[in-house]
C-alpha positions in Angstrom: -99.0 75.6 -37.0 -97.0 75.0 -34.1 -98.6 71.6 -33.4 -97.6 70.7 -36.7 -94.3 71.6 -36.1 -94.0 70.0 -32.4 -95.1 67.0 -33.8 -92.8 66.8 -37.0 -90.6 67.7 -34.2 -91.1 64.9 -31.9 -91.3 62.7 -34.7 -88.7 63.5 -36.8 -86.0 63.9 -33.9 -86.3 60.2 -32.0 -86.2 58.9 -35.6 -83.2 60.3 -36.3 -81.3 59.0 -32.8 -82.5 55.8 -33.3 -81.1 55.4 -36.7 -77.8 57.3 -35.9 -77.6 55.0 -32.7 -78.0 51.5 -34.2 -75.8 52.5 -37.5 -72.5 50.9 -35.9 -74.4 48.4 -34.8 -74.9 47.4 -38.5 -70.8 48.1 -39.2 -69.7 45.9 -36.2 -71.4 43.1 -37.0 -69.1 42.8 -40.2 -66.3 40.8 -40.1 -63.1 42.8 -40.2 -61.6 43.3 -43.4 -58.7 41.6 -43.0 -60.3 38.2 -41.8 -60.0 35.8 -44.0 -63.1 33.4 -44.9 -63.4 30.0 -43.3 -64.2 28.7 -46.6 -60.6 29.9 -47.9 -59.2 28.2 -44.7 -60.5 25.0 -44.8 -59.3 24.8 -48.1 -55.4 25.3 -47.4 -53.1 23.0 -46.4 -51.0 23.3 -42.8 -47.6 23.1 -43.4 -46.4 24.4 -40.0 -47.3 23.1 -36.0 -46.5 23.6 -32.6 -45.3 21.1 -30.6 -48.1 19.5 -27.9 -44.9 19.2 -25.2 -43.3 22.8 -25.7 -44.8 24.9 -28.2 -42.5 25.1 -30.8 -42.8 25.4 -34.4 -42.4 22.4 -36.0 -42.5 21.5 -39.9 -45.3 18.7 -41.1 -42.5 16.0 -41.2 -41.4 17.4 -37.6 -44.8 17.0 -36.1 -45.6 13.9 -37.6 -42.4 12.6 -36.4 -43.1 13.6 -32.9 -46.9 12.4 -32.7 -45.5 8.9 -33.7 -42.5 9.0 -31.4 -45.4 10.2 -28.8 -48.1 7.2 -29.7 -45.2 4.1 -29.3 -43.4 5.3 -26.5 -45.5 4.6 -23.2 -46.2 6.7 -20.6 -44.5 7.3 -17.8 -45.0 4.8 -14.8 -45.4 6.9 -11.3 -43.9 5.7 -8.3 -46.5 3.3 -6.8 -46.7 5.0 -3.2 -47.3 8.4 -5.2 -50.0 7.0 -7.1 -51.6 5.6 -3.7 -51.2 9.2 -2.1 -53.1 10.3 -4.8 -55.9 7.6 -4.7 -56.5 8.7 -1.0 -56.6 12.4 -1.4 -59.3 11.5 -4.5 -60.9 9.4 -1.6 -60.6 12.0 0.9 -62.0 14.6 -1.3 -64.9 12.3 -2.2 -66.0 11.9 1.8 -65.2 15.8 2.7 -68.5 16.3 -0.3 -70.5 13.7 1.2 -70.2 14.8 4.5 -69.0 18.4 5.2 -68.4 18.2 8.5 -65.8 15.9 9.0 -63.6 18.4 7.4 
């Protein structure tokens, strides 16, 4: 009789820790309630942006005045001995990986 019991014991008991233990396993792989579904999502239209230079909110017309503003104004031209500075440092950086111990 108590065999019986010791083994209904050992039996019963790691059952039950194994269930309790993976049980919020099973809840947290839910999404939380209050996440709305990606097929709702895709489905609604934007009618507010932020601003790619400063983060602001922007209406639709807003931000798709500034992307166009963005596209035909050109970029800004660097002073020519800057951008050479920066040609040798890419240089120099370049040599220091090739050989180490130069640096």
């Amino acid at each position: 009789m108590k065999t019986i019991k010791f083994v209904l014991l050992a039996t019963i008991i790691p059952t039950l820790v194994l269930l309790s233990s993976h049980w919020q396993q099973f809840a947290m792989a839910l999404p939380p309630a209050v996440d709305i579904p990606e097929e709702i999502l895709r489905t609604q239209i934007i009618t507010a942006a932020r601003s790619p230079i400063d983060g602001k909110l922007l209406t639709a017309a807003e931000y798709a005045e500034l992307q166009a503003k963005l596209q035909t104004a050109p970029p800004p031209k660097l002073d020519p001995a800057i951008r050479e500075n920066i040609f040798l440092l890419r240089i120099r950086k370049l040599l220091l990986r090739l050989f180490p111990f130069l640096g």
